[in-house]
C-alpha positions in Angstrom: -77.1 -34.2 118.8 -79.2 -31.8 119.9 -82.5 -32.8 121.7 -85.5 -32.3 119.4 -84.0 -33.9 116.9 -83.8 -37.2 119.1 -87.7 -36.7 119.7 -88.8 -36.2 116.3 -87.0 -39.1 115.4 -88.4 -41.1 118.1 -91.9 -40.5 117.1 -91.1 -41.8 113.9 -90.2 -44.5 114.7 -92.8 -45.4 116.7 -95.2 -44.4 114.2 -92.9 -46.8 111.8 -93.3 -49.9 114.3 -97.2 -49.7 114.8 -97.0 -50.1 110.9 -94.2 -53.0 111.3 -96.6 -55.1 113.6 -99.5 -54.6 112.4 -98.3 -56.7 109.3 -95.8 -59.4 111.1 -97.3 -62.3 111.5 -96.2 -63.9 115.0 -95.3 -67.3 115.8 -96.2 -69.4 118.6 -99.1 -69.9 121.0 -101.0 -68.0 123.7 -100.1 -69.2 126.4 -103.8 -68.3 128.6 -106.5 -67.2 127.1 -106.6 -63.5 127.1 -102.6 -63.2 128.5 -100.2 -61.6 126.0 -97.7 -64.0 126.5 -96.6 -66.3 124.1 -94.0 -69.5 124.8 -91.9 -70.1 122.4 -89.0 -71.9 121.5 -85.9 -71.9 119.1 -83.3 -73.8 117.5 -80.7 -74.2 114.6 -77.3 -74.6 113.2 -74.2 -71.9 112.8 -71.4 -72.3 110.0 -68.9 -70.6 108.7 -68.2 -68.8 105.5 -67.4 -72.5 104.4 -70.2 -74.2 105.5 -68.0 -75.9 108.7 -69.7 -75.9 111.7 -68.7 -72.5 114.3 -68.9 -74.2 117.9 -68.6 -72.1 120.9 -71.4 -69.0 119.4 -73.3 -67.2 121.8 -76.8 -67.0 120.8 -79.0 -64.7 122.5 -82.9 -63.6 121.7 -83.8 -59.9 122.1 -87.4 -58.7 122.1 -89.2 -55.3 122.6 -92.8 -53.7 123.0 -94.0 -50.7 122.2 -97.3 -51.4 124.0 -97.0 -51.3 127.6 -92.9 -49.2 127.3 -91.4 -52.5 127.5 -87.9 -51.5 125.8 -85.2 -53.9 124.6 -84.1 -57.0 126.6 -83.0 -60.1 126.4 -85.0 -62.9 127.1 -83.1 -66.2 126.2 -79.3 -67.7 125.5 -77.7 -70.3 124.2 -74.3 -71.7 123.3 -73.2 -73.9 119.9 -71.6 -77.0 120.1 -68.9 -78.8 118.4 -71.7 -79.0 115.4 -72.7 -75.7 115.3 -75.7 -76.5 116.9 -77.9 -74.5 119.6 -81.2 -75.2 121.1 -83.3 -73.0 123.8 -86.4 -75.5 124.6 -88.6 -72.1 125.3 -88.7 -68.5 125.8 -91.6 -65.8 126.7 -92.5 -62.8 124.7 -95.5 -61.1 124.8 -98.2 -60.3 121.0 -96.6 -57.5 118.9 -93.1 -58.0 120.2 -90.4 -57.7 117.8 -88.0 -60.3 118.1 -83.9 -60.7 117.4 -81.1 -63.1 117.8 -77.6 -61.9 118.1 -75.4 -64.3 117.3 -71.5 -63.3 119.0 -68.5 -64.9 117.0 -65.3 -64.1 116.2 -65.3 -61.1 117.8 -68.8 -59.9 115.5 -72.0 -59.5 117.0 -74.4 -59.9 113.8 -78.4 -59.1 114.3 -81.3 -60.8 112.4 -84.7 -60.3 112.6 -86.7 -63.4 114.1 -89.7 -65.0 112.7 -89.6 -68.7 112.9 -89.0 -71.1 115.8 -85.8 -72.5 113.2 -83.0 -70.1 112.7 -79.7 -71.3 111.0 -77.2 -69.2 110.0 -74.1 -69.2 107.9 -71.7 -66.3 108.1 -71.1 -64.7 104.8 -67.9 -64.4 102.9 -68.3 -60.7 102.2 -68.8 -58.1 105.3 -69.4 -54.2 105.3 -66.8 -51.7 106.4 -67.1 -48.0 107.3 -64.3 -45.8 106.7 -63.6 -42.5 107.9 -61.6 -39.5 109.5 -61.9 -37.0 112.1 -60.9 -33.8 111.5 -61.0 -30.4 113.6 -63.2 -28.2 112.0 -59.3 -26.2 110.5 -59.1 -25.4 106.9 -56.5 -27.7 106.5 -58.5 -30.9 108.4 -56.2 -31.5 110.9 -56.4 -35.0 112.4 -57.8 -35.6 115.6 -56.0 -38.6 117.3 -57.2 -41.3 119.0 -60.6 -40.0 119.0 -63.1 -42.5 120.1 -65.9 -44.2 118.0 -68.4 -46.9 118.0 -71.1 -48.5 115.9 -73.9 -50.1 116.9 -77.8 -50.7 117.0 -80.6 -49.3 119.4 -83.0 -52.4 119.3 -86.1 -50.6 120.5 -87.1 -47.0 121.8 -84.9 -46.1 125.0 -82.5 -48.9 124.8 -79.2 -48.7 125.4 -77.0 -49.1 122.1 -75.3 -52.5 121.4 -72.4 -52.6 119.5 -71.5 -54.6 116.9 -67.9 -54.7 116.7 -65.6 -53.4 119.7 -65.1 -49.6 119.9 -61.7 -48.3 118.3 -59.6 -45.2 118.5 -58.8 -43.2 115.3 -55.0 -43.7 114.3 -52.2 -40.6 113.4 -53.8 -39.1 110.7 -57.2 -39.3 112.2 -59.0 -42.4 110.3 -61.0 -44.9 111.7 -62.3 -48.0 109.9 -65.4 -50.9 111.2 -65.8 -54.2 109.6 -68.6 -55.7 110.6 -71.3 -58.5 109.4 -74.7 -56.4 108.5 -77.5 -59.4 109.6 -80.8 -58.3 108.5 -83.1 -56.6 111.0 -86.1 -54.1 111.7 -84.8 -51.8 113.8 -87.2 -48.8 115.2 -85.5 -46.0 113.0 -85.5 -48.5 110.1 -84.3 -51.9 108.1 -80.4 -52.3 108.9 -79.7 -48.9 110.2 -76.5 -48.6 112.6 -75.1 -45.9 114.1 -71.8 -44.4 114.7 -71.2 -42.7 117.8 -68.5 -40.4 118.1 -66.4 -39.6 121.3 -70.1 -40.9 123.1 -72.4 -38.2 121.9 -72.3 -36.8 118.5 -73.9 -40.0 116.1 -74.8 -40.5 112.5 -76.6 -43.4 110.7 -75.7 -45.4 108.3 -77.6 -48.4 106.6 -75.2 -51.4 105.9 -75.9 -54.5 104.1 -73.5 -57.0 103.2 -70.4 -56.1 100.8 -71.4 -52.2 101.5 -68.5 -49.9 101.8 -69.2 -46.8 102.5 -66.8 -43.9 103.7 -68.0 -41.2 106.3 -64.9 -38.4 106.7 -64.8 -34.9 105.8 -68.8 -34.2 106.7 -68.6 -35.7 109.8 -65.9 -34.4 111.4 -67.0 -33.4 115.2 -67.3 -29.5 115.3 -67.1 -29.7 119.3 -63.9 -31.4 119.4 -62.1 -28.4 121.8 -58.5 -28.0 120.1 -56.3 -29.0 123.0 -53.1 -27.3 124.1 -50.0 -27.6 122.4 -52.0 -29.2 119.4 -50.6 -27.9 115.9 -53.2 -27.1 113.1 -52.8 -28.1 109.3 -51.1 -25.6 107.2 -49.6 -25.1 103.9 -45.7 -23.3 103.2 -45.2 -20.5 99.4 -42.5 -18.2 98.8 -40.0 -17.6 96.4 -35.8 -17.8 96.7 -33.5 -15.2 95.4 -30.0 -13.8 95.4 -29.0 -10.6 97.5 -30.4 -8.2 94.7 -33.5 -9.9 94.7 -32.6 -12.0 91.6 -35.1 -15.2 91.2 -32.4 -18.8 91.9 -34.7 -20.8 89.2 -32.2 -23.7 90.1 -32.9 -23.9 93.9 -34.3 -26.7 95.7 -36.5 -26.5 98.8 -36.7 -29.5 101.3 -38.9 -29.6 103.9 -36.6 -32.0 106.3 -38.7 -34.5 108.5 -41.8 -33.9 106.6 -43.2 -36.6 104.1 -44.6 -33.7 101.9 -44.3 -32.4 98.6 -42.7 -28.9 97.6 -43.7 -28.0 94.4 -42.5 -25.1 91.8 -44.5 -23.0 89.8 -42.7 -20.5 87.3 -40.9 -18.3 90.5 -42.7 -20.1 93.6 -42.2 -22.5 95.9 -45.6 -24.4 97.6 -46.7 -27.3 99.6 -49.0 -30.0 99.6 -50.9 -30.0 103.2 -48.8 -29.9 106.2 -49.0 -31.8 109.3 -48.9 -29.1 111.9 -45.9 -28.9 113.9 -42.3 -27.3 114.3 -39.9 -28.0 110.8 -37.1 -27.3 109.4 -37.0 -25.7 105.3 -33.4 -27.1 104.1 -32.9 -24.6 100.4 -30.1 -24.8 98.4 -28.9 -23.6 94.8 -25.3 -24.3 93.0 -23.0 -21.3 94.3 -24.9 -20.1 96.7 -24.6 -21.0 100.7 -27.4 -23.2 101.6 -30.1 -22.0 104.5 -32.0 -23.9 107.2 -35.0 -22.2 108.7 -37.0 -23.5 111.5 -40.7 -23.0 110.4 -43.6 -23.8 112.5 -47.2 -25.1 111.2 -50.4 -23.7 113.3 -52.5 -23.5 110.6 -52.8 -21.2 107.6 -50.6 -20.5 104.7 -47.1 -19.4 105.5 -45.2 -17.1 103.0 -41.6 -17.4 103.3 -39.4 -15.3 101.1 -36.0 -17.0 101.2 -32.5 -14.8 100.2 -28.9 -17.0 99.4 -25.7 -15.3 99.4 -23.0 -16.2 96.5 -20.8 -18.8 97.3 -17.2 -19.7 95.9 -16.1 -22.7 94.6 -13.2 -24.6 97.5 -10.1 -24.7 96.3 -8.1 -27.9 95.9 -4.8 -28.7 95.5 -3.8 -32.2 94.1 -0.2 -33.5 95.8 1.6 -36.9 94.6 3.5 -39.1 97.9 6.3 -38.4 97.3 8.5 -36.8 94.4 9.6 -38.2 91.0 11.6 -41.2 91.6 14.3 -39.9 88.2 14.0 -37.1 85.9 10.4 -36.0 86.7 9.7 -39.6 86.4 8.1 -42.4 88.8 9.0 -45.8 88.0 6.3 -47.4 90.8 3.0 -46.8 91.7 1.9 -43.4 93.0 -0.7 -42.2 95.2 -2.4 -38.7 94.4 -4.5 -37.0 97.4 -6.6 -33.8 97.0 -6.8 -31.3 100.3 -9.4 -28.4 100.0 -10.4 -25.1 101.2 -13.5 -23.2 101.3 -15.3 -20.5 103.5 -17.7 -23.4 104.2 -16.4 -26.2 107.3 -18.5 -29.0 105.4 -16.8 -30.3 102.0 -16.9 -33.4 100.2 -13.5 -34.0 98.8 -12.7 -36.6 96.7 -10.6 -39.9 97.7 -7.2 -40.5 96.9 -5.9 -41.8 93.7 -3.5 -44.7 92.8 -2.1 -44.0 89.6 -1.0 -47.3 88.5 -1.4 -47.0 84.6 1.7 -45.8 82.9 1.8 -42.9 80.7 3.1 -39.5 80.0 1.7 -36.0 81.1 -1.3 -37.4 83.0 -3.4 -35.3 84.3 -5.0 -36.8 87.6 -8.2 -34.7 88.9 -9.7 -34.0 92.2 -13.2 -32.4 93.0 -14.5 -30.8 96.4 -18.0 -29.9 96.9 -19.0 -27.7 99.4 -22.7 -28.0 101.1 -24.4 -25.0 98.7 -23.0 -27.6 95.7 -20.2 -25.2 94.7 -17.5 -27.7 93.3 -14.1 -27.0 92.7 -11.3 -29.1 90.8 -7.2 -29.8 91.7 -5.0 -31.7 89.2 -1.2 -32.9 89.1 0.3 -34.4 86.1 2.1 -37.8 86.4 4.8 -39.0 84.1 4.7 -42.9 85.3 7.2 -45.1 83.4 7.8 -49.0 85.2 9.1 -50.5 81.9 12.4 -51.4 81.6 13.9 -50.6 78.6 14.3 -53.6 75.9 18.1 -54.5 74.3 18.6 -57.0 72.1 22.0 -58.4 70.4 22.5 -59.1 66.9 25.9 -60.7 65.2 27.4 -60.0 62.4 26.6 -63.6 61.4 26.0 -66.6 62.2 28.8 -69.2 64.2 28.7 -73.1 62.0 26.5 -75.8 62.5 28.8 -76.3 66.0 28.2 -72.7 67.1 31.8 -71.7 66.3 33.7 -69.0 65.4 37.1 -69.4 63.5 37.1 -65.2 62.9 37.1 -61.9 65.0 33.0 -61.6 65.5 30.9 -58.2 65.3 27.9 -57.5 67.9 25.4 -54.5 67.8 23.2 -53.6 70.4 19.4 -52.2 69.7 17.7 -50.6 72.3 14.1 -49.2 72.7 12.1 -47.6 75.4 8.3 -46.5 74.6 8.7 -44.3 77.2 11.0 -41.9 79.5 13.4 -42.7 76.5 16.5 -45.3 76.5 19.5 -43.0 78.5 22.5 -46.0 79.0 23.4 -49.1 77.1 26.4 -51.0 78.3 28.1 -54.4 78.1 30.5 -56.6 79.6 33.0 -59.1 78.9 34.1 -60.5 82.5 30.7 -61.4 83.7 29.5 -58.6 85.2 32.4 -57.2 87.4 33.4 -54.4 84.5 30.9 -52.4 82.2 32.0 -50.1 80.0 28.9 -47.6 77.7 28.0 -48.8 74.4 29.3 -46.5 71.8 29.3 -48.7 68.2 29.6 -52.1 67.4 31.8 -54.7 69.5 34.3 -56.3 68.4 34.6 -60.0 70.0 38.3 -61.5 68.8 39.5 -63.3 71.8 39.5 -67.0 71.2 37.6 -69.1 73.1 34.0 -69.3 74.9 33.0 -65.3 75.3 30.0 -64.4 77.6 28.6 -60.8 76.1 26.9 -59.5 78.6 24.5 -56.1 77.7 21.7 -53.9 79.5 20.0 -50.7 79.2 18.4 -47.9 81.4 15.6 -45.0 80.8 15.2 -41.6 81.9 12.6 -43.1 84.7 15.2 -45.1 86.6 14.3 -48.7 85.5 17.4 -50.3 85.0 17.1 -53.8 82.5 17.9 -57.1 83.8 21.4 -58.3 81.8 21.0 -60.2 79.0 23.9 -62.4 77.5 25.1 -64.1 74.5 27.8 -66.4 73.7 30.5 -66.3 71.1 33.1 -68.9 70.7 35.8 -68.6 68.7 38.7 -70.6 67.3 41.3 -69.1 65.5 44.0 -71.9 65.8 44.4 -74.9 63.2 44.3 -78.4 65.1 48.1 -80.0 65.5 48.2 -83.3 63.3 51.6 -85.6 62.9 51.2 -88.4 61.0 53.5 -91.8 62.0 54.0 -94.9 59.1 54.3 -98.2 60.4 57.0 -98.4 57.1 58.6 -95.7 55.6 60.8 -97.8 52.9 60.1 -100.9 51.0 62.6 -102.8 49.5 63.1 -104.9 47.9 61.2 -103.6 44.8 59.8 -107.5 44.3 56.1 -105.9 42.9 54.4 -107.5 46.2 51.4 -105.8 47.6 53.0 -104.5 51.4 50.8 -103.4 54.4 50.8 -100.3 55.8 49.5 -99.0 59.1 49.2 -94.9 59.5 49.3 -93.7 63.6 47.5 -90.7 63.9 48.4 -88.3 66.6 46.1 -84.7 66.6 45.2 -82.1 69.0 43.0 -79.1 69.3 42.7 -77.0 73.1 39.7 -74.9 71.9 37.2 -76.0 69.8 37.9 -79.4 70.0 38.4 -81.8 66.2 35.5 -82.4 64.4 36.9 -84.9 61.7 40.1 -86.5 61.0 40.2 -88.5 57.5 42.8 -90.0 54.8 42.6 -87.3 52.0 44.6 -88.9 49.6 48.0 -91.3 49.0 50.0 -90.0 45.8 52.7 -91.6 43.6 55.9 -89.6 41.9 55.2 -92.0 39.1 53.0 -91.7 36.4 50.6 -94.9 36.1 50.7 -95.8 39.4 47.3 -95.9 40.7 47.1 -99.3 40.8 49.4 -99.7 43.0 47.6 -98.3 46.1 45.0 -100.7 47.1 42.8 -101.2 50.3 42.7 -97.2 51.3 39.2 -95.7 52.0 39.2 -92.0 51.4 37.4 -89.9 53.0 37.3 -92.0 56.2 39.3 -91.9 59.0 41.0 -95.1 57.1 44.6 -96.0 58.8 45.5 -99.0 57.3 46.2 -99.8 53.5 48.6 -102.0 50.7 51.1 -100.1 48.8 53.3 -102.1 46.0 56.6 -102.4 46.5 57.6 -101.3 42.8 59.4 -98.7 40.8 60.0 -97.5 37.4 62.6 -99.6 35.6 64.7 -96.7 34.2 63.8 -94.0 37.3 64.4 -93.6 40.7 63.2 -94.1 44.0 59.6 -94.3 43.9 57.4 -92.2 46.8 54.4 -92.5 47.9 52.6 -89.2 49.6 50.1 -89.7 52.5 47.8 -87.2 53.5 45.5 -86.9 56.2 43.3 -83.6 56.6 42.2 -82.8 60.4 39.3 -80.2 61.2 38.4 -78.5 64.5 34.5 -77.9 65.2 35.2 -74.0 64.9 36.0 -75.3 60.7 39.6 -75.0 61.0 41.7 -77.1 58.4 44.8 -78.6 59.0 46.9 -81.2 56.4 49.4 -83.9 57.3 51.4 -86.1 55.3 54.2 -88.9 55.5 55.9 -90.6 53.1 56.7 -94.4 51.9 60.2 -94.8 49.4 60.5 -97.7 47.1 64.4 -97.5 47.0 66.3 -98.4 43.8 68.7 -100.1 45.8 69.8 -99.8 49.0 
């Protein structure tokens, strides 16, 4: 500040304080009649914001004269204690002396004006800051970095400044910020004036009370602040991109990399926000085109950058399967696809492999590379994937009985389907697998016994189905039955009721007999029926009473036993042995 401004302000303030004192009424009592000086003591308590008690404050009392160029000094100290409470028992100023305490706590030194022998004081919940930045005096404000500040009070003409808070340093973008309690004093520029002192000679004042904020920047910025060496000024970036014939690229994109700035468009131009001087590096790229890098550096200013891209093609990519079709151009497992690409440009992004596990015909598996400008180009393959075996089922002509025989030659189709590469093969077998012979119509099954039918299919992919099989038994043969009589001729002919016991012998090597049961007993005589007694038809019923009897004026009588045998394939076979009532012998 220059010189005659600090002594017109000076006289003010002097002026100011005559007016000041004539007016304040001071405390305390001569100490001599006719001395100036004037014992006095103080005392008091210090809380908090909540009313608790602050122990360990530093409590000093300041005084200056005008009369007799007595400047600021302090005259008296004391400490808190564990109640907040201080007393100084006495302390000499002299009539027309203006008097402070400055209370220190918590890293704030707060001022009052004193005009009582009691002071308490209770630190407020609000304080006052003071914001600002330093700039050099650029176009574009560039910061100036830890630049150093302080803010204080000059209690009394020629005294040395005292500050409030402790000095600070302004940060990377060139702000600086004080919170500090206000007090409320009568200083000799004014009430509650402060002042901020920049890099220890260039000040301004400021009034604060408490809960002021207030924010000193881009008028104060120190105009003597020498621009040191290798420091880089503020600037701003325009310009336009454009093909080789000078075509506008609306799509392009400018990046300024390492920057935390802004590039806007406007209809054809690119521009900036305000840029941090220094060295940079402008990143522009647009779909087909090769993309440019351009170190710029920021000194201040407004760069214009016209940028040109040249045309770039697409890569080309080329799609490849692992390996080659496992049957017929088609695979019957999973299958990897991978894309390679190539492209004027060393730095692609190519797209990962595929597994191709979903089956299907004709499909068409696509790759992309992108090269750095953007420019993308696709590679495809087409995939025929078929791991299905084919399906083949059996159906018989009809049904075997309730035993699951056969007693007839037996007919057997085969059905097969595929949804896919197609059914190629269906073949059977009839020795369990050790001969197969190709399905060409239906099968005829007519050897007797238990028949395995084996059967499978295939598909134009390879996949071969697991055999199936289904049984057909068959009997052909009637069972052997021979029938024995216990008595084959009665005599004499005395009308007697005779028992007879049947012996049954059967056999049957296939099937196996189902049922064996006395059909029916028969008489060559009319009239007759009454002479068969005891026999249960229908059962397997080897005992019954014939009559020995015979027509007067006939014959012989004979009587006809049958017995019916069935195997379980439903073959029939009838036996039947005879009983003679003889005439005579």
């Amino acid at each position: 500040m220059k010189e005659t401004a600090r002594s017109s302000e000076k006289i003010i303030a002097i002026l100011m304080f005559f007016l000041i004192f004539s007016v304040t009424t001071n405390v305390g009592v001569t100490s001599a009649e006719g001395s100036n000086e004037v014992i006095r003591s103080l005392h008091g308590t210090i809380t908090d914001e909540n009313g608790n008690p602050v122990n360990g404050a530093s409590i000093q009392v300041g005084t200056y004269t005008l009369d007799g160029g007595i400047g600021f000094q302090i005259v008296a100290s004391a400490i808190t204690n564990a109640d907040g409470v201080y007393d100084i028992p006495s302390y000499t100023r002299y009539l027309g002396d203006v008097v402070f305490t400055l209370i220190s706590a918590n890293g704030y030194l707060v001022v009052n004006t004193l005009k009582s022998e009691t002071f308490d004081y209770q630190f407020p919940a609000q304080r006052a800051t003071v914001t600002g930045k330093i700039t050099y005096g650029d176009t574009y404000e560039t910061p100036v970095v830890n630049y150093p500040l302080a803010i204080g009070v000059h209690l009394g003409p020629g005294g040395r400044m005292i500050n409030v808070v402790a000095p600070t340093l302004t940060d990377e973008e060139g702000k600086y910020s004080f919170t500090i309690i206000p007090g409320i004093f009568d200083s000799y520029i004014g009430e509650n004036y402060f002042r901020i002192i920049y890099d220890g000679m260039y000040e301004r004042r400021v009034e604060l009370y408490v809960g002021d904020n207030k924010t000193l920047e881009h008028n104060n910025y120190d105009p003597y602040v020498p621009i040191p060496e290798g420091v880089k000024l503020n600037g701003t970036i325009w310009g336009y991109v454009a093909d080789e014939n000078d075509n506008i690229i609306h799509d392009a994109v400018v990046e300024l990399v390492g920057a935390n700035t802004s590039i806007y468009k406007s209809q054809n131009v690119f521009y900036s926000d305000v840029i941090k001087g220094g060295t940079y590096t402008l990143k522009i790229t647009a779909p087909g085109f090769r993309p440019v890098e351009q170190v710029i550096e920021i000194n201040g200013g407004s760069a214009y950058l016209p940028i040109t891209l040249t045309k770039n093609n697409p890569p080309v990519v080329k799609a490849s399967a692992d390996r080659m079709p496992d049957h017929n151009g088609w695979y019957n497992k999973d299958v990897t696809v991978s894309f390679q690409a190539a492209d004027d440009d060393g730095i692609l992004s190519v797209d990962s492999p595929v597994l191709v596990s979903t089956e299907g015909i004709d499909q068409v598996i696509e790759g992309k590379a992108t090269d750095s400008s953007g420019a993308t180009g696709t590679g495809s393959i087409k995939i025929n994937l078929d791991k299905t075996s084919p399906i083949t089922n059996a159906n018989v002509s009809e049904n075997p009985n309730e035993n699951g025989w056969y007693n007839h030659d037996v007919l057997v189709t085969l059905t097969a389907t595929d949804n896919l590469s197609n059914v190629v093969n269906t073949e059977y077998s009839l020795d369990n697998g050790n001969t197969w012979m190709v399905y060409n119509g239906k099968i005829t099954i007519s050897k007797e016994g238990e028949n395995v039918l084996h059967y499978r299919s295939a598909d134009g992919a390879g996949n071969t189905e697991q055999p199936k099989s289904i049984e057909v038994n068959i009997d052909k043969t009637l069972p052997i039955l021979k029938i024995t009589l216990n008595k084959s001729v009665l005599f004499p002919p005395n009308h007697k009721m005779v028992s007879i016991e049947a012996t049954i012998e059967t056999m049957d090597t296939l099937s196996g007999l189902d049922s064996i049961t006395l059909t029916s007993i028969s008489s060559n005589e009319k009239g007759s029926d009454k002479d068969i007694q005891n026999a249960a038809f229908g059962t397997y019923d080897t005992s019954f009473d014939l009559r020995a009897e015979r027509s007067g004026k006939g014959g012989d009588r004979v009587y006809t036993i049958t017995y019916t045998a069935i195997d379980k394939a439903g073959n029939v076979a009838k036996g039947t042995a005879t009983v003679t009532v003889k005439h005579n012998r």
